[in-house]
C-alpha positions as CSV (number, residue, x, y, z in Angstrom):
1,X,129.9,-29.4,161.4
2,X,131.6,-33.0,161.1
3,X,134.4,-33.0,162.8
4,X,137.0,-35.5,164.1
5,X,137.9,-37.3,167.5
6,X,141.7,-37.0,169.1
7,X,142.8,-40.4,168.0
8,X,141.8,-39.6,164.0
9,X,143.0,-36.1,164.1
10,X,146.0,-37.4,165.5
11,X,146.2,-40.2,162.4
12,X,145.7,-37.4,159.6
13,X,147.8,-34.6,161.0
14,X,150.8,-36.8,161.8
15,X,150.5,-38.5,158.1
16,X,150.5,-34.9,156.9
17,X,153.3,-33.9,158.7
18,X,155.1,-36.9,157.1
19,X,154.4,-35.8,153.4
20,X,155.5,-32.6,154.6
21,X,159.0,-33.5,154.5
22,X,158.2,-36.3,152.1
23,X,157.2,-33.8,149.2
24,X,160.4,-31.4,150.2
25,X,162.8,-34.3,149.4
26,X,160.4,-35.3,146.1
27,X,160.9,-32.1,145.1
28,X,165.0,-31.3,145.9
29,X,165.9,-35.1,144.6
30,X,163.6,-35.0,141.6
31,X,161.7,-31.8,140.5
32,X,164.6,-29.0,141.3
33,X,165.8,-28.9,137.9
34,X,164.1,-27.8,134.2
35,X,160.6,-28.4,133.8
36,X,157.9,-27.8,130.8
37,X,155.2,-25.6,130.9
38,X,151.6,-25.9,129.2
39,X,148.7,-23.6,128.7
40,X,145.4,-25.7,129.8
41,X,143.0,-22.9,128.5
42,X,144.8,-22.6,125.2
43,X,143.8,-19.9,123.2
44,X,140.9,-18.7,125.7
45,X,142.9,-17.5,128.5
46,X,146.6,-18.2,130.3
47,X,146.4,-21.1,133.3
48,X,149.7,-22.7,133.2
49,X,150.5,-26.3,134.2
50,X,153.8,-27.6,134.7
51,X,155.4,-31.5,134.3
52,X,156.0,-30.6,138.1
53,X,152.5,-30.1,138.8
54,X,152.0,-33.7,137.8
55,X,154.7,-35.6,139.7
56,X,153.7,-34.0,142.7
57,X,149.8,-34.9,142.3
58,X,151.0,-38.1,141.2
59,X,153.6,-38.6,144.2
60,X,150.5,-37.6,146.5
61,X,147.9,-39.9,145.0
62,X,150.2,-42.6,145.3
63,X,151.1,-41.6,149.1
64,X,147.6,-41.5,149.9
65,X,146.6,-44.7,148.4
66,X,148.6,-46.8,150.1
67,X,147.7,-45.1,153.3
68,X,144.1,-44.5,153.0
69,X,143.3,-46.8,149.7
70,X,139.3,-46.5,150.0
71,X,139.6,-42.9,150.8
72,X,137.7,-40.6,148.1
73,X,140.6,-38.0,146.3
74,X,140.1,-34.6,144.1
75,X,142.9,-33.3,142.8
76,X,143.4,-30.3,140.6
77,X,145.0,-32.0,137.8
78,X,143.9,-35.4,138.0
79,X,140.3,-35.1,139.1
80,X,137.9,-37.0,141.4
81,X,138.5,-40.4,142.3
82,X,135.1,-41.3,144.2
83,X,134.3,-43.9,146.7
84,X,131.7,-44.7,149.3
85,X,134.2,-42.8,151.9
86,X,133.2,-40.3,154.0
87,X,137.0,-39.4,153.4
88,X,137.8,-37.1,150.6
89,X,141.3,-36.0,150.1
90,X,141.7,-32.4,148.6
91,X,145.1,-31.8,146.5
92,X,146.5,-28.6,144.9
93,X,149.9,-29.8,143.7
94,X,151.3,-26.6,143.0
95,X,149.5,-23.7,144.2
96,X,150.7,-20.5,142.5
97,X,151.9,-22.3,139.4
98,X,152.5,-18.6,138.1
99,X,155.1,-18.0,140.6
100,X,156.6,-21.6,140.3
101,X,157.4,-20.8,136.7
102,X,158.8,-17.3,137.2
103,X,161.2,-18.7,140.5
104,X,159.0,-17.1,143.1
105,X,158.8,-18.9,146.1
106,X,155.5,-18.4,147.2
107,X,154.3,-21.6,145.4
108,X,153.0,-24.5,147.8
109,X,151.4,-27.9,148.4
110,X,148.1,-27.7,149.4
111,X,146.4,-30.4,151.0
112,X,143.5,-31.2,152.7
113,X,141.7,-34.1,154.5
114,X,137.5,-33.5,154.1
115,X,135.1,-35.5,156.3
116,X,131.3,-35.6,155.0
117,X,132.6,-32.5,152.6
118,X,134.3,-30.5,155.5
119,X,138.0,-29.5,155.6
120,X,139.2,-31.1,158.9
121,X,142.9,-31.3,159.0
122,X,145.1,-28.8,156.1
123,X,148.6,-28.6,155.2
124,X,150.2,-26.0,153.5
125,X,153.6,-26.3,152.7
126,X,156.5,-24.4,151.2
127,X,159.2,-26.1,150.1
128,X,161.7,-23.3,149.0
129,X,160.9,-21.9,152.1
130,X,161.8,-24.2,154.1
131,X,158.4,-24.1,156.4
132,X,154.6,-25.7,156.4
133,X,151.2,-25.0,158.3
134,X,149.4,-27.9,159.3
135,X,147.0,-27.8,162.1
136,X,146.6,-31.1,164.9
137,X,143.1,-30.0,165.1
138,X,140.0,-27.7,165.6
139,X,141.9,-25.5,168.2
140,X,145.6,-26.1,167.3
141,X,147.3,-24.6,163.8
142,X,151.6,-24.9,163.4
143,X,154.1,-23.3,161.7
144,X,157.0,-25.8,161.4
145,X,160.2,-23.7,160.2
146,X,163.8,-24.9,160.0
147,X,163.0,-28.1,162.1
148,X,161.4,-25.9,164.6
149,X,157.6,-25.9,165.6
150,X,155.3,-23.2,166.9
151,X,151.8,-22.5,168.0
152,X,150.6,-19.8,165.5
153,X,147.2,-17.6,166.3
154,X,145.9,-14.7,164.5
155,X,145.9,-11.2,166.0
156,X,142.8,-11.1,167.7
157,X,142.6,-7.9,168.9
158,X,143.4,-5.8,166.2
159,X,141.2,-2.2,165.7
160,X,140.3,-1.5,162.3
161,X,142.0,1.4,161.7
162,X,145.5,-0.7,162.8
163,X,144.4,-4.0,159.8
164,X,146.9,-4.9,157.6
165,X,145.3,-6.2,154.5
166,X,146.4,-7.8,151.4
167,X,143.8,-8.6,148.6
168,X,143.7,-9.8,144.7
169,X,141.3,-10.0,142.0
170,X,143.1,-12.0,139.6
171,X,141.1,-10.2,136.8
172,X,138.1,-10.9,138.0
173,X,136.6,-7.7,138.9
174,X,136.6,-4.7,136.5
175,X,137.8,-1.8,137.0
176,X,134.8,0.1,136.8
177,X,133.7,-2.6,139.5
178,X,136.9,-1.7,141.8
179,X,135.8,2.3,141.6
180,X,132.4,1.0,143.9
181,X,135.0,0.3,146.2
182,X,137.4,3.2,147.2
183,X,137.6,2.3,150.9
184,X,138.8,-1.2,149.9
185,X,141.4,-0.3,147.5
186,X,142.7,2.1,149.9
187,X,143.3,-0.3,152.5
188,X,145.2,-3.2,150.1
189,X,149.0,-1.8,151.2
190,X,150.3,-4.9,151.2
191,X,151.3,-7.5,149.0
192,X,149.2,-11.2,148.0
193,X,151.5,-13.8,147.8
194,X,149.5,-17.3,147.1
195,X,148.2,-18.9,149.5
196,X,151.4,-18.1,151.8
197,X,149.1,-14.7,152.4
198,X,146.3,-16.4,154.0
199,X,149.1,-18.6,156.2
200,X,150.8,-15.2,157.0
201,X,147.4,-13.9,158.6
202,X,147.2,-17.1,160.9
203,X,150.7,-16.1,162.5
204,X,149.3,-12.3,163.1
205,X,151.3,-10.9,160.2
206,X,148.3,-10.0,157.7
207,X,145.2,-9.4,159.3
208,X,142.7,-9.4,156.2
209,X,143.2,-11.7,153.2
210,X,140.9,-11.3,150.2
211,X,141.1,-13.4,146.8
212,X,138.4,-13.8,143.8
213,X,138.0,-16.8,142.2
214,X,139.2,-19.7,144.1
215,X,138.5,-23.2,143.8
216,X,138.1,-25.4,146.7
217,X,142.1,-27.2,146.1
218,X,142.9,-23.4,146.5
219,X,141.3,-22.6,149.8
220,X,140.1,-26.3,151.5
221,X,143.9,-27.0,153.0
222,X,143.9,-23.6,154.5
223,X,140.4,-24.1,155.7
224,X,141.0,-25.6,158.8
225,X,144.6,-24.2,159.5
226,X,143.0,-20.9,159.6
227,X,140.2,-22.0,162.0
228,X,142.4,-23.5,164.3
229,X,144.6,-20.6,164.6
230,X,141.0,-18.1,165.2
231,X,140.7,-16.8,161.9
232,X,137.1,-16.4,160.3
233,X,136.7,-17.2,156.7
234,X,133.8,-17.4,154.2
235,X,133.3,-16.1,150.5
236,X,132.6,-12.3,149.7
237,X,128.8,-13.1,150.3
238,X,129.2,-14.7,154.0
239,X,128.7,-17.6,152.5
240,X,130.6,-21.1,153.5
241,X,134.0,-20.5,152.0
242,X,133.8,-24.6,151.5
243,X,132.1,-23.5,148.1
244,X,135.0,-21.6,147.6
245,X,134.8,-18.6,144.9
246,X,135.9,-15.4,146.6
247,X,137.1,-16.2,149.9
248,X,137.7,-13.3,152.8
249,X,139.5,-14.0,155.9
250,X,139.8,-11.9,159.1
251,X,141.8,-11.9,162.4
252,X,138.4,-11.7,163.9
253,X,134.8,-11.5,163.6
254,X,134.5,-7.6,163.7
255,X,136.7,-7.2,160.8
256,X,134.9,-9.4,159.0
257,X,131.6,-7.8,159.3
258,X,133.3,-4.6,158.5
259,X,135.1,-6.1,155.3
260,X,132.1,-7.7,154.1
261,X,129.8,-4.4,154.2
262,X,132.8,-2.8,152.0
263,X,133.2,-5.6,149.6
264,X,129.4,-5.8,149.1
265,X,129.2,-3.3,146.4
266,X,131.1,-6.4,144.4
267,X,129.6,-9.4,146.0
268,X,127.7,-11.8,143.6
């Protein structure tokens, strides 16, 4: 894998630790008030965008570019700008838009920084909240919460019959395809909430994350941020979870081998 050196990691991580707290006054100056909400699929399904989830891809596009102005960027509601880079910037402006509309606070930023098509440096961050993950790099993932920051690390050592596991389908997966798996259903006792879930398991607080049907703005800023705090995390099929789809992340290895066998009876 492609990674950085110190001085780089040190250049990305600190410019996303900017926008951080860039993006949380965007949001309380200009986007804390009424917004509009659209159906992209139309008639065909429900996948709401807001006017929010615009200004902030735009506000990012625009931080980025004067940054990094040859720097490729793929974003979820403006598409791919492409360059010769081998510096691709990965934006989910609002991730959870479902629970952005209803006043949930789940919803985040998602960002990530991919070199030669591998999340390197992520940032997740919640601004009703009040806290973002970012790791500094390959070893080192934060949790920065009411102006204080702290080393976060899965719980390695957890036995299986201790996990703590919160999973979601989002209506991909039939029912008659959840009954092939009783021993996972019986184990989901706790609740998904966006991609905050995955950033609870790198603090120790979830120990298994499962989610159909990603897409790689969903799941490339948490890549790395869940690497560097000793998570593992690949699709359903043990695939690379940079292809995104169904994505599974464990405390540790074990786990995942274990999760994996049960979720196989569903794997495509």
């Amino acid at each position: 894998m492609n990674l950085l050196n110190t001085k780089e990691y040190k250049i990305y991580s600190s410019f996303l630790n900017t926008l951080a707290k860039d993006l949380n006054k965007f949001y309380y100056s200009k986007l804390n008030k009424a917004f509009k909400v659209s159906n992209k699929l139309k008639s065909k399904g429900y996948d709401p965008v807001t006017t929010s989830d615009i200004a902030f891809e735009k506000f990012i596009r625009l931080k980025i570019k004067k940054k990094f102005p040859n720097h490729q960027v793929i974003g979820e509601e403006f598409g791919y700008k492409k360059s010769t880079s081998d510096y691709t910037w990965i934006i989910d402006p609002i991730d959870g838009t479902r629970s952005f509309v209803i006043g949930n606070p789940t919803w985040s930023n998602l960002i990530s920084l991919n070199f030669k098509g591998n999340p390197v440096v992520g940032l997740a961050n919640f601004p009703i909240l009040n806290k973002y993950y970012l790791n500094f790099n390959s070893k080192s993932s934060f949790v920065f919460e009411n102006s204080k920051k702290r080393k976060i690390s899965v719980s390695k050592n957890i036995s299986f019959n201790q996990i703590k596991v919160s999973g979601a389908f989002h209506g991909a997966i039939s029912l008659k395809q959840q009954m092939k798996i009783p021993k996972v259903l019986k184990l989901m006792q706790f609740p998904t909430a966006d991609a905050l879930s995955y950033s609870h398991l790198c603090e120790g607080k979830i120990d298994v994350v499962f989610q159909a049907t990603n897409k790689i703005w969903d799941i490339h800023p948490l890549i790395p941020i869940i690497r560097a705090a000793g998570g593992v995390v690949t699709t359903w099929e043990n695939k690379d979870a940079v292809n995104a789809g169904s994505i599974l992340v464990s405390a540790n290895q074990s786990l995942h081998n274990k999760m994996l066998k049960l979720l196989k009876p569903i794997s495509k």
